[in-house]
C-alpha positions in Angstrom: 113.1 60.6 122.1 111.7 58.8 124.3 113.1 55.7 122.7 116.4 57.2 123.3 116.2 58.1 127.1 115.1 54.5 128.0 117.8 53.2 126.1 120.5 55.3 127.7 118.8 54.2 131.5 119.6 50.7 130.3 123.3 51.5 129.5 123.8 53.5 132.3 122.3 50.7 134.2 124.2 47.8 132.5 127.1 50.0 133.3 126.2 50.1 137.2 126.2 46.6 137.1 129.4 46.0 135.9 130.7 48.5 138.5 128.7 47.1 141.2 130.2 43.0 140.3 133.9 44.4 139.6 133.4 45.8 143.7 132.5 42.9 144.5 134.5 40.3 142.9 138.1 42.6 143.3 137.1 43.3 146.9 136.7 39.5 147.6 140.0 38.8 146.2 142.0 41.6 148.1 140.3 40.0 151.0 140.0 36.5 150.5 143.5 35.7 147.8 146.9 35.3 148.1 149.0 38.2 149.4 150.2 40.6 146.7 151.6 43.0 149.1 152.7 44.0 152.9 149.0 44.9 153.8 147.3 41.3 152.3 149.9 39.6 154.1 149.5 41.3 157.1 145.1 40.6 156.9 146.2 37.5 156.5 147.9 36.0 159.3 144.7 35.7 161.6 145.9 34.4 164.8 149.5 33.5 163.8 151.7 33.8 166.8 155.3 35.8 166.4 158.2 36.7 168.6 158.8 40.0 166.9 157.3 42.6 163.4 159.3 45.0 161.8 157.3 47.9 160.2 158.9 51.1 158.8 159.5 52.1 155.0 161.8 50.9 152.7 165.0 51.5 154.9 163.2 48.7 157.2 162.6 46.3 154.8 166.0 46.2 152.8 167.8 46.4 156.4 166.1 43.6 158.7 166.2 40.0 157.9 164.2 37.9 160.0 165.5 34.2 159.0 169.0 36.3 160.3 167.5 37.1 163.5 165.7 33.3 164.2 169.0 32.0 163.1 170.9 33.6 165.6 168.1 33.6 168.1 165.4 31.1 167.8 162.8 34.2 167.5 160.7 33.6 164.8 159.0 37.0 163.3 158.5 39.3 160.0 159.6 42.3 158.2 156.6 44.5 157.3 158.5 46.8 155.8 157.5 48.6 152.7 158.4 51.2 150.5 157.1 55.0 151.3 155.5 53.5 154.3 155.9 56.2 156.9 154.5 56.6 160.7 150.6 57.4 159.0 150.7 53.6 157.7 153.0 52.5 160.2 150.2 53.5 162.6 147.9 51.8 160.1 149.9 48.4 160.1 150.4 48.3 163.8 146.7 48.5 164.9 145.9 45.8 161.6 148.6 43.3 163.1 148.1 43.9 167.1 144.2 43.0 165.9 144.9 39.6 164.2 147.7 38.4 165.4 149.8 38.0 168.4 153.1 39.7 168.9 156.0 40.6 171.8 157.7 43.1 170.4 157.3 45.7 167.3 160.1 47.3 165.8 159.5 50.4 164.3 161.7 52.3 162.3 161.7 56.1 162.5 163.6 59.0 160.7 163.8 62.0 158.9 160.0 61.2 158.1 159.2 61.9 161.8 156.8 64.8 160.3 154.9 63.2 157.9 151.6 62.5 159.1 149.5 62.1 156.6 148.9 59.0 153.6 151.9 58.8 151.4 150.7 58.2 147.8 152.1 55.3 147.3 152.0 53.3 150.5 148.3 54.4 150.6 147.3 52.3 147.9 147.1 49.0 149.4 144.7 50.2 152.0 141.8 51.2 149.1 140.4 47.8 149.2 139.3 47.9 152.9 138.8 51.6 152.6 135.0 51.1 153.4 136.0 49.3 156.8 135.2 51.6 159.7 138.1 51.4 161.3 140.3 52.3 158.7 138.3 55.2 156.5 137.9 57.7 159.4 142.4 57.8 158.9 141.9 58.9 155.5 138.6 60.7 155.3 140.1 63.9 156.5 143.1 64.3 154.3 141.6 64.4 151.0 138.0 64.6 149.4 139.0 61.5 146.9 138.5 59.3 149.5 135.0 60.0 149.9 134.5 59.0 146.4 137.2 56.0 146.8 134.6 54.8 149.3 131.0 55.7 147.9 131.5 55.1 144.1 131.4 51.1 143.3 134.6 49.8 141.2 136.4 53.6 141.1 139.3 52.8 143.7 140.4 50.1 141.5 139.7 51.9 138.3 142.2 55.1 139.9 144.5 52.6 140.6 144.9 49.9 137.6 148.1 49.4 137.6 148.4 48.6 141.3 145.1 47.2 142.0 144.0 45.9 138.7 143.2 43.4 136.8 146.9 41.6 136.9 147.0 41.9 140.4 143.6 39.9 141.1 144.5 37.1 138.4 148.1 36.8 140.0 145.8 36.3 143.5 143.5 34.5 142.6 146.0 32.1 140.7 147.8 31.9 144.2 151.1 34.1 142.5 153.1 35.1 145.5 155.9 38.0 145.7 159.3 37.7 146.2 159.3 39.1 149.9 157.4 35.8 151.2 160.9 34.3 150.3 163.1 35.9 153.2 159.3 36.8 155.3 159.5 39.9 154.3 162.9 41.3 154.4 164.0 42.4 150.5 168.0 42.2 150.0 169.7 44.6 147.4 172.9 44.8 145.5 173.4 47.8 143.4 176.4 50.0 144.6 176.5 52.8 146.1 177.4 56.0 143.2 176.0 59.2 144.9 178.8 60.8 146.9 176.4 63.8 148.2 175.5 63.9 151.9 171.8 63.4 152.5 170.2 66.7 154.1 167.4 66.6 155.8 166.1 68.8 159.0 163.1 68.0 161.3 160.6 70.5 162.8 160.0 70.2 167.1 156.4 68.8 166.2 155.6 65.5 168.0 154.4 62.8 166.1 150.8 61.4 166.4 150.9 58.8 164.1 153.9 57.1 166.4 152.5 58.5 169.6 149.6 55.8 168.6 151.8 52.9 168.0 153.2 53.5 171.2 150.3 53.9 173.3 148.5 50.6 171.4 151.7 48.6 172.4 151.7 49.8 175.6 147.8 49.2 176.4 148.5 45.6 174.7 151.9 44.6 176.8 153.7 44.7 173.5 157.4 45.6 173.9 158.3 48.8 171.4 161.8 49.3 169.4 162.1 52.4 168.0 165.3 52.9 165.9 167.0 54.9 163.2 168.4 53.1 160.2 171.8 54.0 159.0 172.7 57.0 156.9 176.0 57.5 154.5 177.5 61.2 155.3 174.1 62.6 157.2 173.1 66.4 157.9 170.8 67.3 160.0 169.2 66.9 163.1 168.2 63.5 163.4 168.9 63.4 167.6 166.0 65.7 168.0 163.7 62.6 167.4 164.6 61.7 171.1 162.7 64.5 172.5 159.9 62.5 171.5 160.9 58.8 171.6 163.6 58.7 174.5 164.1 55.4 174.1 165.1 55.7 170.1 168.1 53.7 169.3 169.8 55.9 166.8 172.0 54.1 163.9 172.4 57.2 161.6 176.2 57.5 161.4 176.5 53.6 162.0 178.3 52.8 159.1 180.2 55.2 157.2 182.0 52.5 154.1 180.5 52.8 150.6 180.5 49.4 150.1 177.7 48.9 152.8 174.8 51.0 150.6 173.6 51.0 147.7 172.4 54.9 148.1 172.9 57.2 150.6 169.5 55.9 152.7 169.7 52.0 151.8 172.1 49.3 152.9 172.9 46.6 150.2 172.5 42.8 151.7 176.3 43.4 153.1 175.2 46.1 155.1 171.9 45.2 156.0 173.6 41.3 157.7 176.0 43.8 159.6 172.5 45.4 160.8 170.6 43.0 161.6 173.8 41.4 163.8 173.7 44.4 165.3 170.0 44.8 165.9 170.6 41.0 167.5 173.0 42.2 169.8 171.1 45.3 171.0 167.9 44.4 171.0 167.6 40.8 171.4 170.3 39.4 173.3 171.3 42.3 175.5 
């Protein structure tokens, strides 16, 4: 018996181990590799100087191309854009980027997920590796118990997340693998048409959100210039202009375009649609 005990404390502590050098050797890569996604990137551009960010969701980074705008402009900046990234990462994002780097103006793009303010599932996951840095566990700690373990238990973040944070990911980073979206800095172009014909519903509640309320007041305590807008929207219902009781200054594109050929579904331009945008973006934001 007693045999049996010592040799279970020496697999649970060969076990340990391994848990304790995965931490360590994944957490160095997500820290120390090449980019493998929007938040990398972003921890990675210590003191790089840019005339402008874009950070929203997904109907930022499919609609705002950068290389457009310095084309037409000479303002060099990125599209941080990034799918199911709503204002709880935005907020994330902005304070990450106004800390390392220096920017004039954010662009933030706003919608029908004014409400949400709490960690999308999704968008969420790219934060786990710096989840024990104390400025960015006290977001989370208060939405869901998991984080607790996410932060206290060696090696379990990555192990709950494999197939985002695992083993492929760190060999693709540590072999110096970069995404696509470092091609256009950011900004992801798409093709597929347009089939759905159905309006997109959607109604907000008269809550203010704190997530953006943040960004704003971080911008405006830095001197960094603030665009709010609203990305187009085929056939929209709801009540998108209530936004504006919050964010006065919201530039609202909803009903912008209303051809099929633009989108590719009712909430996303193709790379048509999203070169009509960003012109227009140019024209009311950067050169009026």
């Amino acid at each position: 018996m007693k045999r049996f005990i010592i040799n279970i404390i020496i697999i649970l502590g060969i076990c340990l181990a391994w848990q304790v050098l995965g931490e360590y050797v994944y957490t160095y890569i997500y820290n120390n590799g090449t980019a493998r996604n929007k938040v990398m990137w972003v921890r990675s551009l210590n003191n790089t100087q840019m005339d402008f960010a874009v950070l929203g969701s997904s109907r930022a980074e499919y609609h705002v191309d950068p290389l457009l705008i310095e084309a037409e402009t000479g303002l060099i900046g990125y599209n941080f854009g990034d799918q199911n990234s709503y204002p709880f990462e935005i907020d994330l994002l902005s304070r990450e980027l106004l800390m390392r780097t220096s920017v004039d103006r954010l662009l933030v793009q706003v919608d029908y997920t004014y409400n949400m303010d709490q960690p999308d599932v999704e968008a969420s996951i790219p934060w786990m590796p710096y989840l024990k840095e104390a400025h960015i566990y006290p977001d989370f700690e208060p939405h869901d118990a998991i984080y607790k373990w996410f932060r206290h238990v060696p090696f379990y973040r990555y192990q709950y997340f494999e197939g985002e944070l695992g083993i492929r990911n760190v060999v693709m980073s540590a072999l110096g693998k970069q995404p696509d979206f470092f091609k256009n800095r950011g900004f992801k172009p798409i093709k597929h048409q347009l089939q759905e014909l159905e309006p997109f519903e959607h109604y907000l509640q008269e809550t203010e959100n704190q997530s953006l309320k943040s960004v704003k007041q971080l911008c405006d305590e830095q001197g960094v210039e603030t665009t709010f807008f609203i990305s187009p929207i085929r056939a929209f219902k709801g009540n998108m202009p209530l936004i504006k009781n919050y964010l006065p200054e919201v530039i609202d594109y909803t009903d912008l375009y209303k051809d099929k050929a633009l989108f590719s579904d009712p909430i996303h331009l193709k790379a048509n649609g999203a070169r009509l945008f960003t012109q227009q973006l140019i024209q009311d934001v950067f050169q009026k």
